[in-house]
DRENSE-252394 format. One record per residue (C-alpha): residue number from 1; residue in one letter; z, y, x. Coordinates in steps of 0.05 Angstrom, whole numbers, plus 5000, padded with zeros to 4 digits. Layout:
! DRENSE-252394
{rec NUM, 'a', {Z, Y, X}};
...
//
This chain:
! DRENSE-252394
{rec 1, 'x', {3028, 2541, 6391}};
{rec 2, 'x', {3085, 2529, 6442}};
{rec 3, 'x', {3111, 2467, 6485}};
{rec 4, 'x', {3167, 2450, 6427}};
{rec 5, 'x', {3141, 2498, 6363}};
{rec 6, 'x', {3076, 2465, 6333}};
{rec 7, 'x', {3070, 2530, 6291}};
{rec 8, 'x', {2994, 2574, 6289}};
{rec 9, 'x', {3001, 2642, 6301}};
{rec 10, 'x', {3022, 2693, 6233}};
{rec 11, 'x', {3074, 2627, 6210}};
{rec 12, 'x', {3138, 2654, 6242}};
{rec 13, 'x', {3167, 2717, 6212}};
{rec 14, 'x', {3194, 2777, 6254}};
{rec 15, 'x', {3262, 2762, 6233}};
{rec 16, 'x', {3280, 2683, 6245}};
{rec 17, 'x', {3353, 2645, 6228}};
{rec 18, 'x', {3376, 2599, 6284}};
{rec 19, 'x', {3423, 2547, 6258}};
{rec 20, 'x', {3433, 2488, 6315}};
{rec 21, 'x', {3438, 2427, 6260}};
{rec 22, 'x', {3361, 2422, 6240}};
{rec 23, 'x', {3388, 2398, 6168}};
{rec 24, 'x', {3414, 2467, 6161}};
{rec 25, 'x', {3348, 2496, 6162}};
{rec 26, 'x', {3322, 2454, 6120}};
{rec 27, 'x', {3380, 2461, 6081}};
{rec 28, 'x', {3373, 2537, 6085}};
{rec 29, 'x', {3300, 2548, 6068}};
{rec 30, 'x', {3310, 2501, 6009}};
{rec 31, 'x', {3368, 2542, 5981}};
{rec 32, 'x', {3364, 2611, 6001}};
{rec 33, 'x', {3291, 2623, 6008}};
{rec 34, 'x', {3232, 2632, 5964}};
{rec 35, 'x', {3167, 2593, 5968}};
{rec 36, 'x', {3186, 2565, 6037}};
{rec 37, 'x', {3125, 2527, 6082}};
{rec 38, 'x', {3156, 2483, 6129}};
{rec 39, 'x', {3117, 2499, 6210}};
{rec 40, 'x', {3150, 2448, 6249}};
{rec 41, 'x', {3178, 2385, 6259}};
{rec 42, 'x', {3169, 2370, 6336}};
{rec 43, 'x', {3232, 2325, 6350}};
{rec 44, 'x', {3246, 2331, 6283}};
{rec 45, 'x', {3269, 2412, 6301}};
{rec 46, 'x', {3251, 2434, 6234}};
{rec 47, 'x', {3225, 2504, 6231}};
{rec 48, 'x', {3217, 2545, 6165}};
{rec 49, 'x', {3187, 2611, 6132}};
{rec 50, 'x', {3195, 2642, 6068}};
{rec 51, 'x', {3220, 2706, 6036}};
{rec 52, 'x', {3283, 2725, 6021}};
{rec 53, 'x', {3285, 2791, 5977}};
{rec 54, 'x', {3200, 2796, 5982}};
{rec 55, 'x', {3231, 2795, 6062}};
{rec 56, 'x', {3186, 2748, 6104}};
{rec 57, 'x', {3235, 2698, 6137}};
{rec 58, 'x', {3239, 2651, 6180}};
{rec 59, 'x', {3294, 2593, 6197}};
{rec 60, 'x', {3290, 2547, 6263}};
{rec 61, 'x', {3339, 2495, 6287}};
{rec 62, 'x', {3351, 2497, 6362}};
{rec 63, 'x', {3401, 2434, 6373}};
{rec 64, 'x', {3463, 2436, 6404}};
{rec 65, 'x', {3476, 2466, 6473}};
{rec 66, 'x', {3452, 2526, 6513}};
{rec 67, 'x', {3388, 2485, 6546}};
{rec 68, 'x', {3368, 2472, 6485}};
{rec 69, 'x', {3375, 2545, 6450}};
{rec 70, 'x', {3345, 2571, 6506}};
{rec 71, 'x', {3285, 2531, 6490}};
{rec 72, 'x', {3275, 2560, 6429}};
{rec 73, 'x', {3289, 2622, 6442}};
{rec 74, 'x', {3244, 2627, 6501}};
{rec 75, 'x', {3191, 2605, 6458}};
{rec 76, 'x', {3201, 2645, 6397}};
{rec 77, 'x', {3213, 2714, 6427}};
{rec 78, 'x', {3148, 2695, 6485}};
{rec 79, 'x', {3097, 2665, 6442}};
{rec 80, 'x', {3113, 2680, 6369}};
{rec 81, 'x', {3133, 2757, 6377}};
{rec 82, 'x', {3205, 2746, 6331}};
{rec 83, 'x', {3235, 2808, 6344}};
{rec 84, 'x', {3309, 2793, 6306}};
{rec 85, 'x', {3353, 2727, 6317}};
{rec 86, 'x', {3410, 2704, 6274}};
{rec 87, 'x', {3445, 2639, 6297}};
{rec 88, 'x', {3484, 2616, 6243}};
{rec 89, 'x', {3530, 2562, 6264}};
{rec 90, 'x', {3599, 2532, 6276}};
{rec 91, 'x', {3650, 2552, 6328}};
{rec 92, 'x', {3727, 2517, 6340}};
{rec 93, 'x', {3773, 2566, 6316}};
{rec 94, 'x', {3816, 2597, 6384}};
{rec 95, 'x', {3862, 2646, 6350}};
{rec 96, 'x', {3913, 2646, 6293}};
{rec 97, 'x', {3882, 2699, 6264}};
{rec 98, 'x', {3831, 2649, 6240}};
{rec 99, 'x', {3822, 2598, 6194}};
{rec 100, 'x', {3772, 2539, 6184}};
{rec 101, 'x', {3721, 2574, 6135}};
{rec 102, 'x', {3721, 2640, 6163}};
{rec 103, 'x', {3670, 2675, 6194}};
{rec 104, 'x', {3666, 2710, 6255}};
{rec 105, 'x', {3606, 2758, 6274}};
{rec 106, 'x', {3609, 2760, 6345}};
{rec 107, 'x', {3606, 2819, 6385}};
{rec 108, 'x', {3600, 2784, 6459}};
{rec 109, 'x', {3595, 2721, 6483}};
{rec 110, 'x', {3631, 2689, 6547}};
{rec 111, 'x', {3612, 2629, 6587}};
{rec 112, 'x', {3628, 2587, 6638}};
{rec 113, 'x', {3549, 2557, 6647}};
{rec 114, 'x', {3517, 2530, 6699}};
{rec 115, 'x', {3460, 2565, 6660}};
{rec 116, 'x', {3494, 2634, 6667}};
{rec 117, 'x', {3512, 2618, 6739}};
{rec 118, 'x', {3444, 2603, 6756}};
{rec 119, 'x', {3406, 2655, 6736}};
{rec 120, 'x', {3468, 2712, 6757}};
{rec 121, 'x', {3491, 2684, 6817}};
{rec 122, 'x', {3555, 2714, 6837}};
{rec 123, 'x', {3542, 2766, 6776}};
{rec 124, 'x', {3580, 2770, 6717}};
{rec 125, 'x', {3534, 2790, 6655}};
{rec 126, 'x', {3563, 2808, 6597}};
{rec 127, 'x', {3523, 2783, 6540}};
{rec 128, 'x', {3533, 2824, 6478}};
{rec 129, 'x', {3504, 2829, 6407}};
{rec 130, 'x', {3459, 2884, 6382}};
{rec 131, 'x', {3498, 2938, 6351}};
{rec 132, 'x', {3450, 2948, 6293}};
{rec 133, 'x', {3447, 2878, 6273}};
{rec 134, 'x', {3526, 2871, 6276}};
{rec 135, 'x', {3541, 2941, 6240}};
{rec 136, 'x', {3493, 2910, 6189}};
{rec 137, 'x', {3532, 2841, 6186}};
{rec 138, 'x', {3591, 2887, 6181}};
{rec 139, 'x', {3579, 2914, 6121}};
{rec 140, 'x', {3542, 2861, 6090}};
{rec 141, 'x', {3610, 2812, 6101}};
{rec 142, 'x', {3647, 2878, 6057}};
{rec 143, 'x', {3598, 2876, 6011}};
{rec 144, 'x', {3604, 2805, 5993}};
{rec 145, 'x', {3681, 2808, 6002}};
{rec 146, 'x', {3681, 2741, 6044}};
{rec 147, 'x', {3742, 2725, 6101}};
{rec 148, 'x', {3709, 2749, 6165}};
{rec 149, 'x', {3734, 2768, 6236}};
{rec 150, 'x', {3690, 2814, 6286}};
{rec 151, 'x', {3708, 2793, 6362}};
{rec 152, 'x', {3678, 2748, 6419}};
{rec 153, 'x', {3667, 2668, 6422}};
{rec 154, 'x', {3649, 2638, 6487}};
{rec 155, 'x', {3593, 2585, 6493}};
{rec 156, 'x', {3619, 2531, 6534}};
{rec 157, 'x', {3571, 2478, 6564}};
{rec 158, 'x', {3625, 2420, 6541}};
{rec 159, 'x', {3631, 2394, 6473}};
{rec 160, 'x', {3697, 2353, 6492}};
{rec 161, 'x', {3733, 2391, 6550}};
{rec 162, 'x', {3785, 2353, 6581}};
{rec 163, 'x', {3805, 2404, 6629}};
{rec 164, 'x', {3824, 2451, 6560}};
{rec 165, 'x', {3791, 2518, 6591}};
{rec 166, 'x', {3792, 2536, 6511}};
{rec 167, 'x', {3865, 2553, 6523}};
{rec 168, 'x', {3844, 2604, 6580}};
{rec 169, 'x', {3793, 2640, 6531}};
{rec 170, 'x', {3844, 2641, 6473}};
{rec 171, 'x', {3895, 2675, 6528}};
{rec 172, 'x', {3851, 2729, 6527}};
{rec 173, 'x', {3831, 2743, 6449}};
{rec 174, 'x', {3769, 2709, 6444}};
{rec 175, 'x', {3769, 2675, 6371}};
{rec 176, 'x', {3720, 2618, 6377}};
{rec 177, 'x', {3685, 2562, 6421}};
{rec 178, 'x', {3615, 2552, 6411}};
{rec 179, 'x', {3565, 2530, 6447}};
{rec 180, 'x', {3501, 2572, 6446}};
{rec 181, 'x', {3509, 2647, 6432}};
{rec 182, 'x', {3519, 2669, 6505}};
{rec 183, 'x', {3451, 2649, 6521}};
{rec 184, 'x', {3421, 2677, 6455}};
{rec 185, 'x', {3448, 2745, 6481}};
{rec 186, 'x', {3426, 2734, 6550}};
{rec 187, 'x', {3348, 2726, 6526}};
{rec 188, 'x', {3345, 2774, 6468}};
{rec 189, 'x', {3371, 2826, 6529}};
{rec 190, 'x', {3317, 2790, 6568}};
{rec 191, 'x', {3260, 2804, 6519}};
{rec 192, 'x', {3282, 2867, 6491}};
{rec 193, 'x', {3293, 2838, 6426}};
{rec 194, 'x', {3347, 2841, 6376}};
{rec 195, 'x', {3411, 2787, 6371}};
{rec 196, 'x', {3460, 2769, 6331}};
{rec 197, 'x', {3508, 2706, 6325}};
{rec 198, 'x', {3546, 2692, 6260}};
{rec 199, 'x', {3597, 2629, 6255}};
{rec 200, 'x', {3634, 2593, 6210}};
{rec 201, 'x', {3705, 2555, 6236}};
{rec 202, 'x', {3692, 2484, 6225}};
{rec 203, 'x', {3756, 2465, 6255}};
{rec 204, 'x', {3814, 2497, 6298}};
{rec 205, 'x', {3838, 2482, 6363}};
{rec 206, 'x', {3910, 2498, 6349}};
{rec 207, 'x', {3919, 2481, 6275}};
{rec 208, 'x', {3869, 2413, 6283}};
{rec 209, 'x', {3839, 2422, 6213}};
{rec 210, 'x', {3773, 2396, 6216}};
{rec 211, 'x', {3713, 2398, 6168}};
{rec 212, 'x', {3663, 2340, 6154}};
{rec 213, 'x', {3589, 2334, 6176}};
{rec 214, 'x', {3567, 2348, 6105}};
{rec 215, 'x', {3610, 2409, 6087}};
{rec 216, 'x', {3576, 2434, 6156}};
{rec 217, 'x', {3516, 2425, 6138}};
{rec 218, 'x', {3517, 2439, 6066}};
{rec 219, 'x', {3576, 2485, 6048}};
{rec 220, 'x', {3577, 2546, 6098}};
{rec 221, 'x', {3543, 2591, 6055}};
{rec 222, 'x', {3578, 2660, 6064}};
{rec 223, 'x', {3546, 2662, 6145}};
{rec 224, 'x', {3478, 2649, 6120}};
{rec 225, 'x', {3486, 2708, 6061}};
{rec 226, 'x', {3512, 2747, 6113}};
{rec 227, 'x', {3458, 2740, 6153}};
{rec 228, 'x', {3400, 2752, 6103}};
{rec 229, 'x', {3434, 2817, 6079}};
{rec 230, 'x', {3431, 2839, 6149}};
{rec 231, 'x', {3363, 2819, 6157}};
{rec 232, 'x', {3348, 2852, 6090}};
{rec 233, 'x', {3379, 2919, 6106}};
{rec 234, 'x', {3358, 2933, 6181}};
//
């Protein structure tokens, strides 16, 4: 067991999804997995494992926010062994290109966090997805013939900028704002483990279509199929 996963050892698979809303995972090992056993609810942070294609699985929220990814994270990869992260989540669309629904499978993530600043200094790191896991993605996203972008996001530390820094990132072709992928990256690099951040656009920062809570959490199915075809096919 861990500080914030009340799970034995053997109950997390190798291969774990990371959605921030813990109603997605629930919502997800309902769903999309078979015979799932729920192995945690400390602060109500669900954690989940079944099988997906006779595929042990496993599907953890990690609430919003780099702290708080990086919690999990840290704890997954340290004291459960998980060798491949997914975060499946939501971004603010940043580019035309984009539209609320699609998904993006992002390549690199930029930030502007204190956590990044911290650790780096006056170093800028360049956190970046595994290239096996987002080939994978790639092809899975063909396969199933969904609306998908490849590019970067960047994980800001604020929800509700006032200063508008989004503007700055869209200048230079990033395609959405999220808010935890950068430090995903940074600790899969960290471990030696594998990464990969897949997002649906929930709403857009230049058209100002917006989704609801409940199509959030319920209705962005075509990142979490993504996801366990990659997961399925590594």
């Amino acid at each position: 067991m861990s500080i914030h996963i009340n799970a034995p050892d053997g109950a997390i698979a190798p291969a774990v999804l990371l959605p921030g809303d813990p109603l997605r995972a629930k919502y997800i090992a309902e769903n999309f997995l078979e015979n799932a056993k729920c192995y945690n609810e400390v602060r109500g942070m669900f954690g989940f494992t079944g099988k997906y294609k006779g595929i042990p699985v496993s599907v953890q929220g990690t609430g919003m926010g780099q702290p708080s990814i990086s919690i999990y994270a840290n704890e997954l990869f340290s004291s459960y062994g998980v060798q491949t992260a997914i975060r499946v989540g939501t971004c603010g669309g940043l580019s035309e290109k984009t539209k609320v629904r699609d998904t993006i499978i992002v390549n690199a993530a930029s930030s502007e966090s204190a956590m990044q600043n911290g650790r780096f200094g006056s170093l800028h790191y360049a956190p970046a997805a595994d290239f096996e896991l987002l080939l994978r993605a790639h092809e899975a996203a063909k396969k199933l013939g969904v609306p998908f972008h490849v590019g970067p996001c960047a994980s800001s530390d604020a929800f509700y900028d006032e200063n508008e820094n989004w503007k700055i990132w869209a200048k230079y072709g990033v395609l959405g704002l999220e808010m935890e992928a950068a430090e995903l990256y940074t600790l899969a690099a960290k471990f030696g483990r594998k990464a990969l951040c897949i997002l649906t656009v929930s709403d857009h920062l230049i058209t100002n279509e917006i989704t609801t809570a409940e199509e959030r959490q319920k209705t962005f199915n075509d990142m979490i199929n993504i996801a366990l075809e990659t997961i399925a096919n590594v």
